[in-house]
N, C-alpha and C positions, 0 to 999 in steps of 0.2 A: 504494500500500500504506500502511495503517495511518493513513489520513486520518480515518477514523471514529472510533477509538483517540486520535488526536491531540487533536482537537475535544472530548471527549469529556475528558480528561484537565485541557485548557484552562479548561474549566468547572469541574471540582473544583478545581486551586488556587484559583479566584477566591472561595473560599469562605474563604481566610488571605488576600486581600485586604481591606488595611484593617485588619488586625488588628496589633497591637502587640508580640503575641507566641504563642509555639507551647504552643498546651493541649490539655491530654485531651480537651475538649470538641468543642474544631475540630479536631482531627487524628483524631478519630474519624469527625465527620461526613464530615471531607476522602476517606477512608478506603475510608468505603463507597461513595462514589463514584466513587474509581478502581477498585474490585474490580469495583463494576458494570461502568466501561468496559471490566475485560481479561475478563471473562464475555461480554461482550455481540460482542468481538473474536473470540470462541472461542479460550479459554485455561483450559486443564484447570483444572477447581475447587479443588481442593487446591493445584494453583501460585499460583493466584491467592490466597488464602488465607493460605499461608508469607508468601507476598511483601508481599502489604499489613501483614500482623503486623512483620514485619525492617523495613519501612519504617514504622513507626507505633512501634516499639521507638526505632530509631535518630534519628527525628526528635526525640521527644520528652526523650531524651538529650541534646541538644545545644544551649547557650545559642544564643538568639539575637543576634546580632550591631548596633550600633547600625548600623552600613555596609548590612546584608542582612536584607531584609525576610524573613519568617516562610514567603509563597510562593518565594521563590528560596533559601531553605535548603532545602523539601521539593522543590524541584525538582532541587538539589544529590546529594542524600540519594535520590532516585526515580531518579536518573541512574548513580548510582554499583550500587544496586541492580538496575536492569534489563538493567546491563553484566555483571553476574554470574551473574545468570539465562540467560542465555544465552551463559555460559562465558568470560567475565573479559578470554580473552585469546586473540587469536587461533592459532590449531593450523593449523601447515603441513602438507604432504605427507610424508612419509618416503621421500625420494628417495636414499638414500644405496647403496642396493643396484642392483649392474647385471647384468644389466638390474633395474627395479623393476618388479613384476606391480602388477598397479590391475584390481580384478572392479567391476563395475559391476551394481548389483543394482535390482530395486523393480518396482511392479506396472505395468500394463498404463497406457500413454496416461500414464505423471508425467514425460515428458520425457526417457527413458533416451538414446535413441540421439542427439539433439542434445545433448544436456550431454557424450557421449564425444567427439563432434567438437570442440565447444567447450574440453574440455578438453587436446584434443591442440596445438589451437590455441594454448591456453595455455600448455603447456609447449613448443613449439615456441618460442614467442617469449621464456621464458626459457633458451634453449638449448638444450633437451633436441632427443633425435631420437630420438619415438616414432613405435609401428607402433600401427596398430588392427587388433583381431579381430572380425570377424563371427559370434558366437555366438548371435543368433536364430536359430532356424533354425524357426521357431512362425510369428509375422509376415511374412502376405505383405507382399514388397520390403522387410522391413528389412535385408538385404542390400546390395540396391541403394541403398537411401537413405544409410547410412553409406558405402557407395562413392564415393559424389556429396558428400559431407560428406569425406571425406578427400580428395577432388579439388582441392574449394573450400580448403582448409587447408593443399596443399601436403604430405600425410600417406599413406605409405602403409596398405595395409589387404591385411588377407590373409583370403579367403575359401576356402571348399570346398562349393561347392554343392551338391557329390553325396551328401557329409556331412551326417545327421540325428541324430549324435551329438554335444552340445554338449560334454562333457568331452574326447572325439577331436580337436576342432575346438581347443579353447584350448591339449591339449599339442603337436599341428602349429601353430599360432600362435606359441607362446614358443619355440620352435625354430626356427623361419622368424628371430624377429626378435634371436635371438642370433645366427645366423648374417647376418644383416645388419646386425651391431653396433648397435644398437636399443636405445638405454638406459633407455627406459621401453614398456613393450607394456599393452594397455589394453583388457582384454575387455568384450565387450558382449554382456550376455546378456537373452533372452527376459522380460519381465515377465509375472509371476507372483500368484496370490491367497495368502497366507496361511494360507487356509484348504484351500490346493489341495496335499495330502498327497505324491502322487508330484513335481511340479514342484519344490516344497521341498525332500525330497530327490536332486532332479537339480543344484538349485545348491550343495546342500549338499556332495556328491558333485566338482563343480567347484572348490571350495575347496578341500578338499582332497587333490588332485590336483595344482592349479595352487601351492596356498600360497603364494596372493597378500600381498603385503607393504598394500596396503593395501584394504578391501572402503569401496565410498561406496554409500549406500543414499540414491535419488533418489525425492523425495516432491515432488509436489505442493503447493504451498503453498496453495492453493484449495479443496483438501479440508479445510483446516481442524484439527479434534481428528480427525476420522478419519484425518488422516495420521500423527499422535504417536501413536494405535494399532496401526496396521498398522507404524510404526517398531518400537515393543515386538517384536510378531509376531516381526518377521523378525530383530530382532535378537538374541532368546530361539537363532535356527537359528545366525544366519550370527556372532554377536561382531562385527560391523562393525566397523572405524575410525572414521567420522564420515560425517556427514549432508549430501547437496546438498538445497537447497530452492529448485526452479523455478518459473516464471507469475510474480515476486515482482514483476514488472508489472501485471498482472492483477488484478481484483477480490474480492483478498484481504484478510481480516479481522488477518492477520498472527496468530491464534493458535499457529500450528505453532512460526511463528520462535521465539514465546515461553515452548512449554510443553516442545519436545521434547528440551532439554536436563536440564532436572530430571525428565523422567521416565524415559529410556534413559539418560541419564551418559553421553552420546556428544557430541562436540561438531561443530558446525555448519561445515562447512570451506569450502564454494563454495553464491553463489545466482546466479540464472537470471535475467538484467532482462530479457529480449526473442528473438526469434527470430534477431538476427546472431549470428555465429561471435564477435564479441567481446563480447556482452554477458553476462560472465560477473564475476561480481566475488570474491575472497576475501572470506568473511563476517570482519568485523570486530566483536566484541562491544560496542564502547565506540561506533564510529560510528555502528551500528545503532539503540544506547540516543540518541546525539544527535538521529537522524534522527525518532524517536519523539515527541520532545519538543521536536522545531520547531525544532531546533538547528541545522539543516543539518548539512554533512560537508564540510567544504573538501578535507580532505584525499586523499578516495576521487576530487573532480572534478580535483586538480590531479595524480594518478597516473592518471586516464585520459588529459588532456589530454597526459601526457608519454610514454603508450605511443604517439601518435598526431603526435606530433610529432616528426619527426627535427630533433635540434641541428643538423646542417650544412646540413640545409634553411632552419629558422631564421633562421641566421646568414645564407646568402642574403639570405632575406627583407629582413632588418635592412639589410644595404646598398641594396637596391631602395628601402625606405621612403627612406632617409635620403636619397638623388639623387632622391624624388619620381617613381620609375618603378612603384611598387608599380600592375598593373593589374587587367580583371575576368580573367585567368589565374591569376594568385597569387589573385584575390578568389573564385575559383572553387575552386580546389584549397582551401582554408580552410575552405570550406562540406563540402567531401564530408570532410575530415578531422574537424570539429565532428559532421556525423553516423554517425561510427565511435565516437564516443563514445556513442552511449546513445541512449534515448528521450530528449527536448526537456522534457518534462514532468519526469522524473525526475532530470536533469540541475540545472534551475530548482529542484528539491525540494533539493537538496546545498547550495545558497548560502542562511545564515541570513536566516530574516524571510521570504525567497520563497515558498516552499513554501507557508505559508499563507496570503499574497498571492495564491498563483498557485491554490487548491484549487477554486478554481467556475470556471477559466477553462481549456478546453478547445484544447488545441494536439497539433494534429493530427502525425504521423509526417513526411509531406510539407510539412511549413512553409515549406520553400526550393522547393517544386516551382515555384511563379512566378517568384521571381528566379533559380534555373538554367533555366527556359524560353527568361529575355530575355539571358542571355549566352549562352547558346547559340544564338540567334537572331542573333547577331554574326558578324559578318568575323573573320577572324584578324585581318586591321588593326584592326579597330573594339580587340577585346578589349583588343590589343597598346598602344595611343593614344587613349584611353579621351575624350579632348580634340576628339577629328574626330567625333565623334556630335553633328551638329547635326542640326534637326530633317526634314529630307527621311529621315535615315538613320533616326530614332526612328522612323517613320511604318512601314519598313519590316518594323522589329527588333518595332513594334509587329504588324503584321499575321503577321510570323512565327511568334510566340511566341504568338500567341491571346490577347494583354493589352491594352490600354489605352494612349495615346500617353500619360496623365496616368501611367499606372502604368511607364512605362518612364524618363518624365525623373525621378519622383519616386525611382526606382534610383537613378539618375545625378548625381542632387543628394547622396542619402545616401552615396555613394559618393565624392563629391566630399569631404563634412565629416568622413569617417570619414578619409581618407588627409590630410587637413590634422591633423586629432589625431593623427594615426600619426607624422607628420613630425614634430610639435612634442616630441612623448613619445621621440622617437628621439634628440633631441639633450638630454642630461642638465643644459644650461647653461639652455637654453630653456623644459624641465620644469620645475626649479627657480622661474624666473623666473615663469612661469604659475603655479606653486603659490603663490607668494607677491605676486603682485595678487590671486588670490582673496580677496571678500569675506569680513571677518572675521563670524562669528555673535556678537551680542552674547551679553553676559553673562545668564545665567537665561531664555534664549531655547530652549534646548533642552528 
C-alpha cells in the first residue's frame, strides 16, 4: 500500500532540494505535485485541495532553520498534516458497557465476516470474552464460514439457521451471550448496496432494536473513492462509530485511508493486513502519516512482535542462548512466531529506509517454506544437537526436504553465526566489549 503515493511524493520534495530556503515559488511548484500524487492515489478532490493549501499555508509560515533543510521542514509540516487528515489521534472501542453490542455493517465481498472473527480475536486477547452472531442469513455458508472463524479463535458463535429474520437472530444472540456472561457480542450482518432501499432499512431496523454501543462500517480499501462514497451512503442511515478498512495488503492506491475521514467525520479504528486471524492492526493516525513518507513505524513492528512473544518463553530462550543450547526447535518455533506477525513485505515496510529499499523486490508469503522443509526433515536428535549433522546426515535431510546438500549446510553455517551472535549479545560484559573494538567511522565519512 501506498508505494505509488510514496515514490511519487519522493519526487516532489526533490524539487526544495538544493534550495536555500522555502518560497512561494517552490512551494507552489512542490504543491502541485503532491496534489497530483494524492489524485493520482484516489483521494477525493476537495481533500486533496484543503490539504495541499494547510500545507502550502503552514510551510510557508515557518523560518527555515540553518540545522533543517527546506525538504525536511515540508516533510515535517506534510507529516504532521497527513496525521490529521486522517484523525490526529487514534479512537479506541467503547468497551465500557456489558455486555458491549458491536453491529458490523458494509457491502457485499469488503471483508465483513473475516474482520468479525479477527476482531473477536482481538478482543479475546485483550481479555475480553466475546460471543459472535451469525446475522447473514443472505450468503450462502456465511454461516458456516464464521462458525469455522470462531472455531479457529477459540470464540463462541451463536446461530439459528431456521431463522431468516436478521433482527430475530441479533435479539436471541445478545440474550444467549448475556446469559453466558459475554462481555462483548459482535453481530454480523449480510452486506448490502446502498442503493438497495429495503436491505437498508432491514439494518436500519437492527440498530435499533439491538442499540448497539458501537456500529464499524467495513470498506474495502481497493475500491478506492468509491469506498468514501458508499461510507457517506451508509453513514447518512446507520450514524456509525468508525471505519474498518480491509485488503490494506492489497493493491491499493491508499485513497480511502486518506479521504474518508474528512468526508464522513468518522474516524478510522481497525485495518485488515492479510487473511490471518491476527492480521488486524489498530489504525494509528500518526504511524500511518510515517509509513507514507518512508518513515517506517517501529513502533506498530515492536507491538506485534510483543503480542507474539510470550516473556517466560523469552526468558527461557535467554538461558538456552547463554549455555549455547539454543537449537533448530527454538530456531523453528521463532520462524512460525515471526510469521504470526504479518506479511514479510509489510513487516520490512515498518523498519525506516527499508520499505523503499525493499519496493521492487518481491518476497513471497512462504519465504521460510525451505528452511522449515530442512528442519523438518530432521531427527528429533538432529534438531535437539544441531553439532551431529555431518555430512552422511545432510545428504539425507537433503533428499528429505527436496533441497540441495549446498542448500542444507548453507542453513547450518547460518545457523551456526546467528547463535554465536546470540551468545555474545546475551552476555552484557561481552556486548559491550564487541561494541567497543568496532571500527571507528572516520570523521566527515558519513
Amino acid at each position: 500500500m501506498f508505494e505509488n503515493l510514496q515514490d511519487k511524493l519522493d519526487r516532489a520534495f526533490k524539487v526544495l532540494k538544493g534550495q536555500g530556503s522555502i518560497s512561494e515559488i517552490n512551494v507552489a511548484e512542490t504543491m502541485k505535485e503532491i496534489r497530483k500524487a494524492l489524485l493520482d492515489a484516489d483521494v477525493n478532490y476537495k481533500t486533496a485541495k484543503t490539504f495541499t493549501d494547510e500545507v502550502k499555508e503552514k510551510a510557508l509560515g515557518l523560518n527555515v532553520l540553518t540545522a533543517v533543510s527546506p525538504g525536511q521542514l515540508l516533510t515535517k509540516v506534510m507529516n504532521d498534516e497527513l496525521t490529521a487528515l486522517m484523525g490526529g489521534q487514534v479512537t479506541d472501542l467503547d468497551l465500557k458497557n456489558n455486555p458491549t453490542i458491536i453491529l458490523i455493517a458494509g457491502l457485499n465481498g469488503a471483508g465483513k465476516t473475516t474482520f468479525t472473527g479477527k476482531l473477536a480475536n482481538f478482543l479475546k486477547s485483550k481479555g475480553k470474552k466475546p460471543l459472535l452472531v451469525a446475522g447473514d442469513v443472505y450468503r450462502p455458508a456465511a454461516i458456516d464460514q464464521l462458525q469455522i472463524l470462531g472455531e479457529q479463535v477459540g470464540v463462541p458463535v451463536y446461530v439459528n439457521k431456521e431463522s431468516k429474520d436478521p433482527v430475530g437472530i441479533a435479539m436471541e444472540g445478545i440474550a444467549e451471550g448475556k446469559k453466558q456472561n459475554n462481555n462483548v457480542i459482535i453481530i454480523d450482518t449480510a452486506g448490502r448496496l446502498a442503493i438497495d432501499e429495503q436491505m437498508m432499512n432491514e439494518i436500519a431496523a437492527v440498530k435499533e432494536h439491538t442499540k448497539p454501543h458501537e456500529i464499524l462500517f467495513v470498506v474495502d480499501a481497493m475500491t478506492g473513492q468509491d469506498a468514501v462514497n458508499t461510507a457517506k451512503a451508509f453513514n447518512d442511515r446507520l450514524d456509525f462509530t468508525g471505519v474498518v478498512l480491509t485488503k490494506l495488503d492489497g493493491d491499493t492506491r491508499g485513497g480511502a485511508a486518506l479521504s474518508i475521514k474528512s468526508v464522513v467525520n468518522k474516524p478510522i479504528k481497525f485495518i485488515g493486513t492479510g487473511e490471518k486471524m491476527e492480521a488486524l492492526d489498530v489504525f494509528y493516525p500518526d504511524r500511518m502519516a510515517s509509513r507514507i513518507l518512508g518513515m517506517g513505524d517501529v513502533v506498530s513492528l515492536v507491538e506485534r512482535a510483543q503480542q507474539q512473544f510470550d516473556e517466560k518463553e523469552a526468558a527461557e530462550l535467554q538461558k538456552k542462548i547463554r549455555k549455547n543450547k539454543f537449537d533448530f526447535n527454538d530456531f523453528y518455533n521463532q520462524i512460525q512466531q515471526i510469521k504470526k506477525m504479518g506479511n514479510m513485505k509489510d513487516l520490512m515496510g515498518m523498519i525506516p529506509g527499508v520499505g523503499k529499499m525493499m519496493k521492487n523486490v518481491e518476497i513471497e508469503d512462504d519465504a521460510f517454506k525451505g528452511v522449515e522443509s530442512i528442519i523438518q526433515s530432521m531427527t528429533k536428535y538432529e534438531r535437539e544437537n544441531p553439532d551431529s549433522i555431518q555430512q552422511s546426515r545432510r545428504l539425507r535431510i537433503a533428499k528429505g526436504s527436496g533441497n540441495k546438500v549446498e542448500d542444507v549446510t548453507k542453513l547450518i553455517k547460518q545457523f551456526e553465526d546467528m547463535r554465536k551472535v546470540m551468545k555474545q549479545f546475551s552476555n552484557p560484559a561481552a556486548a559491550a566489549k564487541m561494541m567497543r573494538n568496532m571500527p571507528k567511522i572516520p570523521q566527515g565519512k558519513m
